[in-house]
mmCIF file of the N, C-alpha and C atoms, coordinates in Angstrom:
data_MODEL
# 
_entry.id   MODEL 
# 
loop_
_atom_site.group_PDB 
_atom_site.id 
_atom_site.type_symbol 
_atom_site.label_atom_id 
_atom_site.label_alt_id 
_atom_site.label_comp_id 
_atom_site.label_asym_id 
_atom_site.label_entity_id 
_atom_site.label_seq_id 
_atom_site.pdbx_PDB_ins_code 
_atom_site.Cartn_x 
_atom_site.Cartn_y 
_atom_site.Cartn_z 
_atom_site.occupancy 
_atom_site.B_iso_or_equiv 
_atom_site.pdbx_formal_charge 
_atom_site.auth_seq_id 
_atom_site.auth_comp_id 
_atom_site.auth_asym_id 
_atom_site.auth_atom_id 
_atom_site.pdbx_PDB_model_num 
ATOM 1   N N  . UNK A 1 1  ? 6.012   11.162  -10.286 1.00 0.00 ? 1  UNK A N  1 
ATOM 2   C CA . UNK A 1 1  ? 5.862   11.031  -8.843  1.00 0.00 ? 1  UNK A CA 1 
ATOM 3   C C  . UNK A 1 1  ? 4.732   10.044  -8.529  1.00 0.00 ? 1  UNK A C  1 
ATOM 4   N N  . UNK A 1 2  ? 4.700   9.266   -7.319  1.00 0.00 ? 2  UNK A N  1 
ATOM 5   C CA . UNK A 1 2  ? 3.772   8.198   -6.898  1.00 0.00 ? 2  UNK A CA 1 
ATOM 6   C C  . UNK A 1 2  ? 2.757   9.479   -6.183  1.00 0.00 ? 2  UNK A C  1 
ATOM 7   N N  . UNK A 1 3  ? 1.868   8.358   -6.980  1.00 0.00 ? 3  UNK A N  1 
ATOM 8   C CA . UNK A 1 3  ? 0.358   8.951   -6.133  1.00 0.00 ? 3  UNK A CA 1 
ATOM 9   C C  . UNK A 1 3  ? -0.722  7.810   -5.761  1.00 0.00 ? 3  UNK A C  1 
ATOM 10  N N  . UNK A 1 4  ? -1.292  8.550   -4.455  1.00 0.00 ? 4  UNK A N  1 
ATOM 11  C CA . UNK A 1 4  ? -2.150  7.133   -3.949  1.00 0.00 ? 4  UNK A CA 1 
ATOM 12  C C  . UNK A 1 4  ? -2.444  6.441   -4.264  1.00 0.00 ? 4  UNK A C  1 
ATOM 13  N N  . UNK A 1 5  ? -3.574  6.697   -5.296  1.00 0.00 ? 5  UNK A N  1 
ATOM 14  C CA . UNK A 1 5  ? -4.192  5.415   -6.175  1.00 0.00 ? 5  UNK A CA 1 
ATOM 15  C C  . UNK A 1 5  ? -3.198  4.845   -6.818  1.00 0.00 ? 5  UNK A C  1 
ATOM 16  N N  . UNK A 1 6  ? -1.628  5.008   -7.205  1.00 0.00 ? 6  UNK A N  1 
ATOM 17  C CA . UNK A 1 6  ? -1.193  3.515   -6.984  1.00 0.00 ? 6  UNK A CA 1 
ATOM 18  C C  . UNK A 1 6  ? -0.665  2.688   -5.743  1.00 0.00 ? 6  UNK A C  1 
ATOM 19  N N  . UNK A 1 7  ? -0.678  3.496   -5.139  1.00 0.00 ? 7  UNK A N  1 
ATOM 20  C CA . UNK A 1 7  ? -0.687  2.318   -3.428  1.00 0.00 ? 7  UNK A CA 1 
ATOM 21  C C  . UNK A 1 7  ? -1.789  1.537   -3.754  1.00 0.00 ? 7  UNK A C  1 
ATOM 22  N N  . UNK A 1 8  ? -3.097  2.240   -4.111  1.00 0.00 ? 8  UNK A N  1 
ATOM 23  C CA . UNK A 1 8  ? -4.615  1.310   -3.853  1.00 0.00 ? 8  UNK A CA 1 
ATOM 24  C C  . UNK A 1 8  ? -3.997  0.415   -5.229  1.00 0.00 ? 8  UNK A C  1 
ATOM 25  N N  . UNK A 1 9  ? -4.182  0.301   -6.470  1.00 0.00 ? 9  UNK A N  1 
ATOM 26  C CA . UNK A 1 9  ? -3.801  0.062   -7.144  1.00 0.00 ? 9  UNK A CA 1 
ATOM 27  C C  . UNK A 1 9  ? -2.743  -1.544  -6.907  1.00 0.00 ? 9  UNK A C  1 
ATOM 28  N N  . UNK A 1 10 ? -1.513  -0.922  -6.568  1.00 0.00 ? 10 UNK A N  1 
ATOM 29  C CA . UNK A 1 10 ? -0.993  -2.232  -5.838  1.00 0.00 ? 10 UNK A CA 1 
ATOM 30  C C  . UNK A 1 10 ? -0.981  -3.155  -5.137  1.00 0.00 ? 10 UNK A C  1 
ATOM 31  N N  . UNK A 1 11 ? -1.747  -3.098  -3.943  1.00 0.00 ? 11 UNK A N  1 
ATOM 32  C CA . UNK A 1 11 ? -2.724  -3.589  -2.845  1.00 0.00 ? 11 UNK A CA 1 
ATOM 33  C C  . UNK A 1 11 ? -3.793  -4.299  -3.187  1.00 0.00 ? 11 UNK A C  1 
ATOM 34  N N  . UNK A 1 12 ? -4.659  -4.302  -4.584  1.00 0.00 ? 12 UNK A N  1 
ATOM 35  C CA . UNK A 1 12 ? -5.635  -4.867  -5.270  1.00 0.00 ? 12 UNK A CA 1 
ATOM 36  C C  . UNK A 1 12 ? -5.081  -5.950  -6.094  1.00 0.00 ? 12 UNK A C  1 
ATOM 37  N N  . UNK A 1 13 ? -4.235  -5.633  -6.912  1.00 0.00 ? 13 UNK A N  1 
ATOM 38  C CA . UNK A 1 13 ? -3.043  -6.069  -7.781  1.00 0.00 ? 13 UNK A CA 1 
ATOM 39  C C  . UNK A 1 13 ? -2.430  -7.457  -6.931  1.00 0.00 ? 13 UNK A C  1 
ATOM 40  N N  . UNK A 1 14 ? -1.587  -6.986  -6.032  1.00 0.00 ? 14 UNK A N  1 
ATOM 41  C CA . UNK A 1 14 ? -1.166  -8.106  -4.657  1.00 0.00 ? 14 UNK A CA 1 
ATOM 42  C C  . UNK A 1 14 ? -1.572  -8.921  -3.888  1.00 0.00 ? 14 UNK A C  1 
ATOM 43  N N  . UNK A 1 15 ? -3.252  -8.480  -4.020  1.00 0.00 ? 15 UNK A N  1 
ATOM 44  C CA . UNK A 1 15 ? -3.931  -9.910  -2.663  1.00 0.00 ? 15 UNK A CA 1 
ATOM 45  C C  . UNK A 1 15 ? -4.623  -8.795  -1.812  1.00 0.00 ? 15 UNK A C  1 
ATOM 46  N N  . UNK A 1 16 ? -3.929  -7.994  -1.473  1.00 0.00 ? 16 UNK A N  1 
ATOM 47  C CA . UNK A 1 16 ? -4.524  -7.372  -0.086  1.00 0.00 ? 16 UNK A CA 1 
ATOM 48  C C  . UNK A 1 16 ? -6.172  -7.189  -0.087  1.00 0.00 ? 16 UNK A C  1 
ATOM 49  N N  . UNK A 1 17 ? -6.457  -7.197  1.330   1.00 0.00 ? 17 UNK A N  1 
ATOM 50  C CA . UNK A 1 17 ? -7.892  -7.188  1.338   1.00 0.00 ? 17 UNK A CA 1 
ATOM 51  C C  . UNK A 1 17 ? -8.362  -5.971  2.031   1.00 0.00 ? 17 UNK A C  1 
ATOM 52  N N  . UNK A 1 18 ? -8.847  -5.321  1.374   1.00 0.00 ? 18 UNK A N  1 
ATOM 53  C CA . UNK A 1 18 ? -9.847  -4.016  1.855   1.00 0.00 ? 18 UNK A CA 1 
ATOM 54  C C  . UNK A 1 18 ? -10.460 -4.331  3.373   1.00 0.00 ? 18 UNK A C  1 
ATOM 55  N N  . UNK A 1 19 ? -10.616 -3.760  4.139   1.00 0.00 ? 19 UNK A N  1 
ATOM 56  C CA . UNK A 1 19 ? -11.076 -4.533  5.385   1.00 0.00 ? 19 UNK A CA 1 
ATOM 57  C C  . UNK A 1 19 ? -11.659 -2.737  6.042   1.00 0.00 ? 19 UNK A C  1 
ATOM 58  N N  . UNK A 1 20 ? -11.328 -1.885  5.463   1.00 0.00 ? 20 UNK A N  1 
ATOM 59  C CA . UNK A 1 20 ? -12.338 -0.426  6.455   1.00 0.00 ? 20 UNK A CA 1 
ATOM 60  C C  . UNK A 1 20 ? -11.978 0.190   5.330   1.00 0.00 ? 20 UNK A C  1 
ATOM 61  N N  . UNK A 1 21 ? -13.088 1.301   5.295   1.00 0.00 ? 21 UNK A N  1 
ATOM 62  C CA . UNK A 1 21 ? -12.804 2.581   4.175   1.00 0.00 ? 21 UNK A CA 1 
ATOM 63  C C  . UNK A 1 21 ? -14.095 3.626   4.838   1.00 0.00 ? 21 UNK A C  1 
ATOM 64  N N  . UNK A 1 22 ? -13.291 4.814   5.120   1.00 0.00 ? 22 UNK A N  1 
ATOM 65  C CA . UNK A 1 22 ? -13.824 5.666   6.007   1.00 0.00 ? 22 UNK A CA 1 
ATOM 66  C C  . UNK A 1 22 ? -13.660 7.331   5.112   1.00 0.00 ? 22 UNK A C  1 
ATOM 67  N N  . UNK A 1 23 ? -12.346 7.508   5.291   1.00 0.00 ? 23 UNK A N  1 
ATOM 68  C CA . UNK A 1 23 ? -11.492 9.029   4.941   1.00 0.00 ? 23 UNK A CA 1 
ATOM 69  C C  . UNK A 1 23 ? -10.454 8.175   4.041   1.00 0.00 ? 23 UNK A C  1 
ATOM 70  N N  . UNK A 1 24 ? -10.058 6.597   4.815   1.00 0.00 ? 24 UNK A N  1 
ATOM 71  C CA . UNK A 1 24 ? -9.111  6.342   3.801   1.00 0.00 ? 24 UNK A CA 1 
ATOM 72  C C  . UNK A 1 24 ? -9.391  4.855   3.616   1.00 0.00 ? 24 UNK A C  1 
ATOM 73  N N  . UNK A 1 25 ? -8.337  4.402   2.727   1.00 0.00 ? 25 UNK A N  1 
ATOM 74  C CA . UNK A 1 25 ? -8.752  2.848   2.618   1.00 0.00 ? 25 UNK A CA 1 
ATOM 75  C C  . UNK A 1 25 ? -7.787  2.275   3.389   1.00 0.00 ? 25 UNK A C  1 
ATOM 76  N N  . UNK A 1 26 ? -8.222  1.483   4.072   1.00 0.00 ? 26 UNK A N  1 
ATOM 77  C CA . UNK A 1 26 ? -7.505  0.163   5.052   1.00 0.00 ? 26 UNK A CA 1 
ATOM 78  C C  . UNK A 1 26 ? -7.389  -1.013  4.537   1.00 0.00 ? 26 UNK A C  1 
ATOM 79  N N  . UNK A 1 27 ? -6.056  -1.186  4.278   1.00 0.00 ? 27 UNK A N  1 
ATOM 80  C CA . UNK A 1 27 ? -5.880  -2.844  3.686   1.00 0.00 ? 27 UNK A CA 1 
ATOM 81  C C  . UNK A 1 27 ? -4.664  -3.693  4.526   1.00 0.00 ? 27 UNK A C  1 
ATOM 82  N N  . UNK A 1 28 ? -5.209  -5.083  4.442   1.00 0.00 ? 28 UNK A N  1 
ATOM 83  C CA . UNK A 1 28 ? -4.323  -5.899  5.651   1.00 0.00 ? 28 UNK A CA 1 
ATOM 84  C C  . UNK A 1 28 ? -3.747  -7.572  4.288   1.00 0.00 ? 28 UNK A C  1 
ATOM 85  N N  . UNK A 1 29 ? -2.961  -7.803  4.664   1.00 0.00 ? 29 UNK A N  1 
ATOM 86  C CA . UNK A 1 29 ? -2.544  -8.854  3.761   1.00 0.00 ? 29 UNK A CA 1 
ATOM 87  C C  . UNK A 1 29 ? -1.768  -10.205 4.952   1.00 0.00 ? 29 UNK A C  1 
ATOM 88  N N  . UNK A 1 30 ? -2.767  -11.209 4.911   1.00 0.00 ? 30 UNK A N  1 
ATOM 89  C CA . UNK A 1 30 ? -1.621  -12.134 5.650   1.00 0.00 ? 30 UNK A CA 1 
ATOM 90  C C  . UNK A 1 30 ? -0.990  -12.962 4.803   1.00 0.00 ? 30 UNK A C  1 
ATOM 91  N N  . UNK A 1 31 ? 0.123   -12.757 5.648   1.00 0.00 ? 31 UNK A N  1 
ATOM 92  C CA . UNK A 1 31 ? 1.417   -13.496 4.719   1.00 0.00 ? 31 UNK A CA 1 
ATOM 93  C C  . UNK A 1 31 ? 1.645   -14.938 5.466   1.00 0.00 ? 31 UNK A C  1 
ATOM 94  N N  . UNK A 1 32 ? 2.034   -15.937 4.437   1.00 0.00 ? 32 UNK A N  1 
ATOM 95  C CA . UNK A 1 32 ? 2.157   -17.411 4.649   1.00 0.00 ? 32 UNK A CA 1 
ATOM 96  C C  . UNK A 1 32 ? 2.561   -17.604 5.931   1.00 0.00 ? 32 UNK A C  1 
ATOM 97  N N  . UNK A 1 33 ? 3.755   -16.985 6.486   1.00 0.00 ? 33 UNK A N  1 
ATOM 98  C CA . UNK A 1 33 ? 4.276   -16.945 8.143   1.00 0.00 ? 33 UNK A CA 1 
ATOM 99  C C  . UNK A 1 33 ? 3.064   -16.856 8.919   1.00 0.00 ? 33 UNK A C  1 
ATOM 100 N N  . UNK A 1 34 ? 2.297   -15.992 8.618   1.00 0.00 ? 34 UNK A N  1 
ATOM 101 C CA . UNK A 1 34 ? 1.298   -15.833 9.776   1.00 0.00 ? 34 UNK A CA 1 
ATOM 102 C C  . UNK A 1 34 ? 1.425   -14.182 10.103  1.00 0.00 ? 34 UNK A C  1 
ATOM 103 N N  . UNK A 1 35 ? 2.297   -13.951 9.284   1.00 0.00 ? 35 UNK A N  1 
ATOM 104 C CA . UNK A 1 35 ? 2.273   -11.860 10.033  1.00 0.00 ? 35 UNK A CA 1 
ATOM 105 C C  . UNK A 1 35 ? 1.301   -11.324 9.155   1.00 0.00 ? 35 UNK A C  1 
ATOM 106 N N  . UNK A 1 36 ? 1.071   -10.245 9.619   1.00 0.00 ? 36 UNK A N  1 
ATOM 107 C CA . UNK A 1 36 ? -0.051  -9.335  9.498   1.00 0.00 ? 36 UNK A CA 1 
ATOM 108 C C  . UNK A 1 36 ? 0.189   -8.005  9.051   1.00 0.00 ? 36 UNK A C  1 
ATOM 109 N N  . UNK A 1 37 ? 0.227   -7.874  7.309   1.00 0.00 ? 37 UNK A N  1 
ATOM 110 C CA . UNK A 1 37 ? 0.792   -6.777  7.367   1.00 0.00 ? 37 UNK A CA 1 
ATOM 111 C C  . UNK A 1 37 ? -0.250  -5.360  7.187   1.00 0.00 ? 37 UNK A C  1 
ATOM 112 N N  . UNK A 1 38 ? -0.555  -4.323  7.108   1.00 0.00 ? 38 UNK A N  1 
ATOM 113 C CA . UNK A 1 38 ? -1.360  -3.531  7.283   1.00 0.00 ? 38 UNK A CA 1 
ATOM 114 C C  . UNK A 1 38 ? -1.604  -1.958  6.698   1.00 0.00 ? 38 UNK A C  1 
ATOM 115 N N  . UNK A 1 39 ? -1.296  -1.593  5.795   1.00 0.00 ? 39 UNK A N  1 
ATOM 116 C CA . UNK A 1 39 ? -1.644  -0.142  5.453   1.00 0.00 ? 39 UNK A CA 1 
ATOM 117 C C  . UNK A 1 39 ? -2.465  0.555   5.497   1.00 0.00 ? 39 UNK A C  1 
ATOM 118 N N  . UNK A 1 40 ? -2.399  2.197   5.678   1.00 0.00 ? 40 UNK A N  1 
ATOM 119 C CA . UNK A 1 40 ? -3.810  3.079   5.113   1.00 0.00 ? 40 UNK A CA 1 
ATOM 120 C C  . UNK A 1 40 ? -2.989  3.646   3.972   1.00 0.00 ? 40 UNK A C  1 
ATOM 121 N N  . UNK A 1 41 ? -4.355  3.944   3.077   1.00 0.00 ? 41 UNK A N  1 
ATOM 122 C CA . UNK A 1 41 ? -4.371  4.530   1.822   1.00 0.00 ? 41 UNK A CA 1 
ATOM 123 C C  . UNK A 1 41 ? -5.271  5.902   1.847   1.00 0.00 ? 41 UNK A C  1 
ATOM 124 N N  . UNK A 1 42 ? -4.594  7.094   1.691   1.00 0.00 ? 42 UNK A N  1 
ATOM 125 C CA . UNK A 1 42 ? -5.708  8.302   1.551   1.00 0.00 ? 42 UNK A CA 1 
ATOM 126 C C  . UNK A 1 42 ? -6.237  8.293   0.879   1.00 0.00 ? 42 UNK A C  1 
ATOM 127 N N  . UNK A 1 43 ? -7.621  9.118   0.361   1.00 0.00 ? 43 UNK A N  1 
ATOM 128 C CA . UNK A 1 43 ? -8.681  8.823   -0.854  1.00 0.00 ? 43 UNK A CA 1 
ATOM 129 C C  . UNK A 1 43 ? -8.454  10.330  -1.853  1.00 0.00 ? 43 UNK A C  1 
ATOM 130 N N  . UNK A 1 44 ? -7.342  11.145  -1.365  1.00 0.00 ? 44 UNK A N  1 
ATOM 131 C CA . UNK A 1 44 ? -6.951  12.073  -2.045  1.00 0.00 ? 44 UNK A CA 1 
ATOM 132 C C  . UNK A 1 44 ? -6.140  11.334  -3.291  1.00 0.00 ? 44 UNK A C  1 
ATOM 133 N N  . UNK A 1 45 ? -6.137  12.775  -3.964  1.00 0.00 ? 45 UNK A N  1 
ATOM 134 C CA . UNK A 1 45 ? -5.867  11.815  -5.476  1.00 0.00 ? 45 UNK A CA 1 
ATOM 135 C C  . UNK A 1 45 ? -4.335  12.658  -5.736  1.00 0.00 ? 45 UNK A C  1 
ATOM 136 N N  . UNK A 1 46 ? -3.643  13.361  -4.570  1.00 0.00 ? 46 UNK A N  1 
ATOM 137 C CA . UNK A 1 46 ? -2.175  13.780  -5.260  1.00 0.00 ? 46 UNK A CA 1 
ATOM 138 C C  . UNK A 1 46 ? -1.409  12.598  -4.674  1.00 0.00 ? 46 UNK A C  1 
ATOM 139 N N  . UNK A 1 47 ? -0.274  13.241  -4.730  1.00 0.00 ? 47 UNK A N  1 
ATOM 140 C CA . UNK A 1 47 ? 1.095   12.238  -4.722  1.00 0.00 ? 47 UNK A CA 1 
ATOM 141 C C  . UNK A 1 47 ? 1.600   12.209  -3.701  1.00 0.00 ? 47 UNK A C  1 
ATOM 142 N N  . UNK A 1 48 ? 2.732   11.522  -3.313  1.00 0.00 ? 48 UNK A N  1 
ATOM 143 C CA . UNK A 1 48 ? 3.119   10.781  -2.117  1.00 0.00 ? 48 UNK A CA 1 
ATOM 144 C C  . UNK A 1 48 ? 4.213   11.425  -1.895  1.00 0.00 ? 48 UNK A C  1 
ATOM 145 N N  . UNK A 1 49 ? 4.267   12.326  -1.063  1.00 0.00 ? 49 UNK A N  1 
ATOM 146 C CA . UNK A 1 49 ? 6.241   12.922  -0.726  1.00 0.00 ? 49 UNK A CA 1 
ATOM 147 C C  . UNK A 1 49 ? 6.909   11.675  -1.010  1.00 0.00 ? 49 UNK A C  1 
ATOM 148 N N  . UNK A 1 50 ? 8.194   11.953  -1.226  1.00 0.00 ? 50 UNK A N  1 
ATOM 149 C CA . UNK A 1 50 ? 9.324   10.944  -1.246  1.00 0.00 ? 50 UNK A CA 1 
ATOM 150 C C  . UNK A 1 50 ? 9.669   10.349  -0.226  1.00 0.00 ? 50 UNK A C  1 
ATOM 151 N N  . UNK A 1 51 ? 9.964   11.144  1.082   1.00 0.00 ? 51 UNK A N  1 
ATOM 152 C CA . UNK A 1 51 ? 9.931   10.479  2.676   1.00 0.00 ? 51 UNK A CA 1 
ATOM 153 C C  . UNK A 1 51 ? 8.615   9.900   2.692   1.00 0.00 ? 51 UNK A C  1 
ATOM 154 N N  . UNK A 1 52 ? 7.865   9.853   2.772   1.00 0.00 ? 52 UNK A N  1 
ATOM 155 C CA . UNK A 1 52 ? 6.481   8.988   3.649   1.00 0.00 ? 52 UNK A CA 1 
ATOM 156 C C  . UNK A 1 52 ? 6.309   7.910   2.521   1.00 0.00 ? 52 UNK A C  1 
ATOM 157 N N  . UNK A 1 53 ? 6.738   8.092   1.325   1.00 0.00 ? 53 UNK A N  1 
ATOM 158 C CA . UNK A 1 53 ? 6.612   6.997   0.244   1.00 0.00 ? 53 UNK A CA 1 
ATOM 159 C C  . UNK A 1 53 ? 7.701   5.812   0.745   1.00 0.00 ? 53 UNK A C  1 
ATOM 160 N N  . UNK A 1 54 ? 9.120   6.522   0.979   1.00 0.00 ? 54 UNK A N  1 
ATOM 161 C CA . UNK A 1 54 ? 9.889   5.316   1.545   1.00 0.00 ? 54 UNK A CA 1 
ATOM 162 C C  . UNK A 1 54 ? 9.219   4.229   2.824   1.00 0.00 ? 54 UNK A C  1 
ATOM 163 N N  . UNK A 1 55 ? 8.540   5.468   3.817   1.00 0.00 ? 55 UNK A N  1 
ATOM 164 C CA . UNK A 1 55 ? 8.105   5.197   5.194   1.00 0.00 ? 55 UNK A CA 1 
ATOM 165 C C  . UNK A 1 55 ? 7.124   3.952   4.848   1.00 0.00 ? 55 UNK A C  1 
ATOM 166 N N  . UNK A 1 56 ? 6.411   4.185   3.955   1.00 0.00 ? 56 UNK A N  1 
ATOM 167 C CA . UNK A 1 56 ? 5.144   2.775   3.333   1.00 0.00 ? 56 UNK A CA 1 
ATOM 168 C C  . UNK A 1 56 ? 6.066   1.698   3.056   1.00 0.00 ? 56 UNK A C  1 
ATOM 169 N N  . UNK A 1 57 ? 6.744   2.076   1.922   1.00 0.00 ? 57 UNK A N  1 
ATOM 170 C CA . UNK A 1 57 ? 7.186   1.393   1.108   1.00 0.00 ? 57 UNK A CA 1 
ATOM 171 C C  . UNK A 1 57 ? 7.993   0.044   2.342   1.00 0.00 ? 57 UNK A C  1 
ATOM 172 N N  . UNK A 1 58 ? 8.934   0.308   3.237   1.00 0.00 ? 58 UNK A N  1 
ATOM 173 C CA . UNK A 1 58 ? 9.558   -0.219  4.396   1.00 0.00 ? 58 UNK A CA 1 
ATOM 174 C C  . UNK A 1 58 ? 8.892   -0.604  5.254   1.00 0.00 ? 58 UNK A C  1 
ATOM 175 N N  . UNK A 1 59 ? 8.092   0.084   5.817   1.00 0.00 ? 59 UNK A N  1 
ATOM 176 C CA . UNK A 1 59 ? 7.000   -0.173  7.188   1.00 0.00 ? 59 UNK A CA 1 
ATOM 177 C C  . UNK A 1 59 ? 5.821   -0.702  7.090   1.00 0.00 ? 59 UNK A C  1 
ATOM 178 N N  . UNK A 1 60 ? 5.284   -0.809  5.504   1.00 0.00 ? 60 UNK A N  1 
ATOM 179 C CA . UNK A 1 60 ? 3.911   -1.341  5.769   1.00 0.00 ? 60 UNK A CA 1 
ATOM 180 C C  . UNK A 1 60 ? 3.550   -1.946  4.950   1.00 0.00 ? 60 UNK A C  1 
ATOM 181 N N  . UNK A 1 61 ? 3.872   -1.742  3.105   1.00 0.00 ? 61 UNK A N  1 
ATOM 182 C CA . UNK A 1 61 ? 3.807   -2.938  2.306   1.00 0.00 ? 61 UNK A CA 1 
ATOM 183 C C  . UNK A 1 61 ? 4.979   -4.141  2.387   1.00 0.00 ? 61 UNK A C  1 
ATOM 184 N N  . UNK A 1 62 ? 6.039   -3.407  2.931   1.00 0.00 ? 62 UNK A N  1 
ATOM 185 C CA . UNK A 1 62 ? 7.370   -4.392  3.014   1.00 0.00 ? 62 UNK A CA 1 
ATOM 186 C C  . UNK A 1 62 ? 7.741   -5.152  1.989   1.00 0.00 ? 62 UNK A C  1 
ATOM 187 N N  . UNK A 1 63 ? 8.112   -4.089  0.783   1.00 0.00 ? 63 UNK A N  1 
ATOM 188 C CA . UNK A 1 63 ? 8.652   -5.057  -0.754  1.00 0.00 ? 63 UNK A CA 1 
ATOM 189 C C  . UNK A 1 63 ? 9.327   -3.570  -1.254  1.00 0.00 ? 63 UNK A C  1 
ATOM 190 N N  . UNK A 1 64 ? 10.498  -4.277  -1.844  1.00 0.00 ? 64 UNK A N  1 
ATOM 191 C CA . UNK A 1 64 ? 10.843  -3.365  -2.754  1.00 0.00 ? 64 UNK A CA 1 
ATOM 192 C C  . UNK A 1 64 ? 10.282  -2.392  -4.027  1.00 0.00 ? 64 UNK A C  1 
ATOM 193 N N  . UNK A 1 65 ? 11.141  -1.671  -4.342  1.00 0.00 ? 65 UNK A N  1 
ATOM 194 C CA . UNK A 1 65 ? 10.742  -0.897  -5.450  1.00 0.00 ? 65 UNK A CA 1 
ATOM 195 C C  . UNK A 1 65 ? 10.209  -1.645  -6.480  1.00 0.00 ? 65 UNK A C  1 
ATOM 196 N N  . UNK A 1 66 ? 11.501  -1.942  -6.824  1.00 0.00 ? 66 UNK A N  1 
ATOM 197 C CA . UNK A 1 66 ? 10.855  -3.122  -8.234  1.00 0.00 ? 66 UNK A CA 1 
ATOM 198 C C  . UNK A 1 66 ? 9.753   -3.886  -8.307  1.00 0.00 ? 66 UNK A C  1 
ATOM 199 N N  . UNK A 1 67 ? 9.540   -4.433  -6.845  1.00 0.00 ? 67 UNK A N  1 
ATOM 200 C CA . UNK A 1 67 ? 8.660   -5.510  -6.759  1.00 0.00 ? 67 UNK A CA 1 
ATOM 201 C C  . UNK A 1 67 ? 7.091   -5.032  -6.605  1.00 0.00 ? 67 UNK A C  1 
ATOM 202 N N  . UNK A 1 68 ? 6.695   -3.433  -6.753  1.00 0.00 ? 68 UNK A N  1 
ATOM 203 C CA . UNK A 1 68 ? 6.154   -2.779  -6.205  1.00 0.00 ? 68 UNK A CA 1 
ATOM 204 C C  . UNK A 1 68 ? 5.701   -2.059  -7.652  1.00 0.00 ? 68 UNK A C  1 
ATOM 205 N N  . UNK A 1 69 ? 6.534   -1.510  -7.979  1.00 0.00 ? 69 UNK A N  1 
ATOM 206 C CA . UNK A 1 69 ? 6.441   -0.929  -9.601  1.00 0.00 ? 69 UNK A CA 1 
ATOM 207 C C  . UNK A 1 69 ? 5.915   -2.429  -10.866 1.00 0.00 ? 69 UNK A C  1 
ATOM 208 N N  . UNK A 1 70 ? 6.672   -3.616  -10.758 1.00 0.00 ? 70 UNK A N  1 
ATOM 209 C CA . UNK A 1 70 ? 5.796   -4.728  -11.219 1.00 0.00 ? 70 UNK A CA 1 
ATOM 210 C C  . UNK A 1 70 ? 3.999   -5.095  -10.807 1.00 0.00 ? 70 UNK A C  1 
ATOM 211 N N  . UNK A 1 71 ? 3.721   -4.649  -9.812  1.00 0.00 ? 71 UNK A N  1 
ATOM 212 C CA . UNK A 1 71 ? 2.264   -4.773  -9.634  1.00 0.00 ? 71 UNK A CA 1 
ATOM 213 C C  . UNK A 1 71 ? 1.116   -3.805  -10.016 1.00 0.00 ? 71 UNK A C  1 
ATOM 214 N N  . UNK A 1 72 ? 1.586   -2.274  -10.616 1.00 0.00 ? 72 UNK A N  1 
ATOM 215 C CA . UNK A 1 72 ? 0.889   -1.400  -10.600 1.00 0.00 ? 72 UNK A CA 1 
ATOM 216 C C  . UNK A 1 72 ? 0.310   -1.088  -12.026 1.00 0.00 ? 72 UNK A C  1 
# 
């Protein structure tokens, strides 16, 4: 099962830039277009339900599985 620290993990791996860390980590990545893409990362160390893992995975890193599992 996915667990946070590889969201953080991938996000470090990828470019993204740390930009707030409070309760969780905040990372933003601009992409060549000019969009702005944006995640939080919790600083808990279990795993990611399967729904809210898709919900990231689609809504906020915006890359596939594969492409996602290659960075970690």
């Amino acid at each position: 099962m996915l667990r946070w620290r590889d969201i953080k993990r991938f996000c470090e791996n990828d470019g993204w830039e740390l930009y707030k860390q409070t309760d969780h980590y905040f990372y933003r990545k601009l992409m060549p277009g000019g969009t702005l893409k944006r995640t939080k990362i919790s600083m808990d160390s279990g795993e990611v339900s399967g729904h809210l893992w898709e919900e990231i995975l689609k809504r906020q890193l915006q890359v596939t599985k594969e492409y996602f599992n290659g960075k970690i």
